[in-house]
N, C-alpha and C positions, 0 to 999 in steps of 0.2 A: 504494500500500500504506500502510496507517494505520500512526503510530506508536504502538508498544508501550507499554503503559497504565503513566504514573510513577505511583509510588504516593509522593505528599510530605507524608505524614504526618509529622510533627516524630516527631522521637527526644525521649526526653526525658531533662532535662538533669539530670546529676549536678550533689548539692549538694554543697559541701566542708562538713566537722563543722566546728563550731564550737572544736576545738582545732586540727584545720587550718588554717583561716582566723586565727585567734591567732596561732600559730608563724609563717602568712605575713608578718602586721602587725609581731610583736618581730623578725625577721629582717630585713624593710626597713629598721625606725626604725634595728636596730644597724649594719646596712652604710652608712646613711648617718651617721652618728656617724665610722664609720672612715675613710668617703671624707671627707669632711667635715676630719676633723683632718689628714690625710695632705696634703690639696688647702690649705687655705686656717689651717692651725694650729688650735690648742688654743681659746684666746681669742677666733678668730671664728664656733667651730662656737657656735651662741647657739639655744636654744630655737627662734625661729624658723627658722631655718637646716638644726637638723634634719628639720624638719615640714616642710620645701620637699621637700628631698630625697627625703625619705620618702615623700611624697606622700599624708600625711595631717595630722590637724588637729593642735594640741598636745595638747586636749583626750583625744585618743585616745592622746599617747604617754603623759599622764598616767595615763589609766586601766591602762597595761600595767606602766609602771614608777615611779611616783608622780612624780620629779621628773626633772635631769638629771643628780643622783648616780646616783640608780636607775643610768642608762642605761648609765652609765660603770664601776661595780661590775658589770653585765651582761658590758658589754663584756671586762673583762679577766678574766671566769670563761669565756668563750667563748674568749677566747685562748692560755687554758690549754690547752684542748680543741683547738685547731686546732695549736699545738706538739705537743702529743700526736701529735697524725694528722698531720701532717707528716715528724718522726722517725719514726714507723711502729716495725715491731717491728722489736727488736734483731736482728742477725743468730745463725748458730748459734754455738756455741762454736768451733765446728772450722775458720769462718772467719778466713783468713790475718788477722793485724795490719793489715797493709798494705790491706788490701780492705775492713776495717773504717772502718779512720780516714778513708778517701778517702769510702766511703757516710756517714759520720756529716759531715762536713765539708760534703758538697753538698745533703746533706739540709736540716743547721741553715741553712748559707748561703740555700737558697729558701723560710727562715722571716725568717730578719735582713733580705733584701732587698724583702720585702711591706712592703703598705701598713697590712697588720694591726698588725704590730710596730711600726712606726712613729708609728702610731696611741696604739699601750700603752704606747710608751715616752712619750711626749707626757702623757698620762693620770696615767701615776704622777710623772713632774715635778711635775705641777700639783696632788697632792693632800696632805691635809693632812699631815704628818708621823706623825700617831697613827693614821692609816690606811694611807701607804705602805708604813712600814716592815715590819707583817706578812705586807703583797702580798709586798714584796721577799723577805723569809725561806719568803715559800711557793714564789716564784718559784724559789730557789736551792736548794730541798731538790727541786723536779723534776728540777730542773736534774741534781743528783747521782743521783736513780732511773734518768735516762735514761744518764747518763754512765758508771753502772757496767753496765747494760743491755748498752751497746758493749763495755764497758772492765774485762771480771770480773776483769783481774789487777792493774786500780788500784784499790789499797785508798784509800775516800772517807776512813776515818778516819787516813790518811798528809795530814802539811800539803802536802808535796809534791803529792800527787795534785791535793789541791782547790786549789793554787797553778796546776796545771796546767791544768786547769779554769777558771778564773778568768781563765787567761791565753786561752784561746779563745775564750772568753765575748767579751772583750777586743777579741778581735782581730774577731769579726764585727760589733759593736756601731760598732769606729773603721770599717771599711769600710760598714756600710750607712748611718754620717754621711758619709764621705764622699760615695759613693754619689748619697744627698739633695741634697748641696750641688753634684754635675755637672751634674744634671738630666740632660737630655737627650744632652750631651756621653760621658754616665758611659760605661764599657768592664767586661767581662764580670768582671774582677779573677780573671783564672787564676792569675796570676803568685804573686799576695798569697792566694789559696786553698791553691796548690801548696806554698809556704812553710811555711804551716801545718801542712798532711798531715808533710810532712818533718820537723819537729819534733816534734810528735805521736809518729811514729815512732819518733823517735831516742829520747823519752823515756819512753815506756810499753815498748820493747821490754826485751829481757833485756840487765843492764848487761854489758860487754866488759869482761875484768879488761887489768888494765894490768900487764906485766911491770917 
């Protein structure tokens, strides 16, 4: 019995648009920027270094982003974007305290502990001062959108609040140093997480009067 007649006529091949194919190229050059600073520092991710990575020429990262500020200004507008989407949406109002602070806690923590962050925080070290500093003020006015987000009964314009805040900030910034500096040794930091929640608690909750 004959076999059944293939019919191997080519399909034919989608092209990707040319903003496609774009967003593909700025997407590689910037993840290699991050791996790049995260793996081998600040100072050795070098023009060449990124085009390795990237798997394109410099030429090409020139044309997307002029130089390797371009890249870097890229990057830490992207990682606004990606804290964003990471915190995610605030929960309801009607959500316990306790079940708030424990989701904002794990949430920030699987941003402090990327190699994105790592990356950003490497970046603004390294930039000139009249450029950091408004990264920095824009960084900490998210910072307070999202915090009230979780947190509608801390008022941001109390010093106390933004001291509390500050002291979060704090306290994930010292664990994903440490963190960095285990390497491979590092442990999940429940302990230094749960610490946190608990305070948190105790001081957004409603004060206890003292007889």
């Amino acid at each position: 019995m004959s076999n059944p007649r293939v019919d191997l006529a080519q399909r034919p091949v989608e092209r990707r648009s040319h903003a496609e194919r774009t967003a593909e190229t700025r997407g590689r050059v910037m993840n290699a920027v991050i791996e790049s600073i995260a793996e081998v520092g600040f100072q050795r991710t070098t023009a060449a270094e990124i085009a390795r990575r990237a798997g394109v020429t410099w030429g090409a990262v020139q044309h997307h982003y002029r130089d390797k500020e371009g890249i870097l200004m890229a990057v830490l507008e992207e990682s606004f974007k990606t804290f964003a989407g990471v915190l995610g949406t605030p929960p309801k109002r009607d959500t316990s305290l306790e079940s708030r602070v424990e989701l904002f806690v794990r949430r920030s923590w699987q941003h402090f502990r990327s190699t994105h962050y790592r990356s950003t925080t490497q970046i603004l070290l390294n930039l000139p001062v009249e450029i950091e500093i408004p990264w920095r003020r824009e960084m900490l006015d998210e910072w307070k959108r999202i915090w009230s987000g979780f947190f509608p009964e801390s008022n941001p314009a109390r010093h106390q609040s933004i001291d509390l805040m500050v002291y979060a900030i704090s306290v994930f910034t010292g664990l994903a140093t440490t963190t960095m500096l285990d390497g491979e040794r590092t442990r999940t930091r429940s302990r230094e997480l749960s610490f946190l929640e608990e305070t948190l608690v105790q001081h957004l909750g409603p004060k206890k009067e003292t007889g």
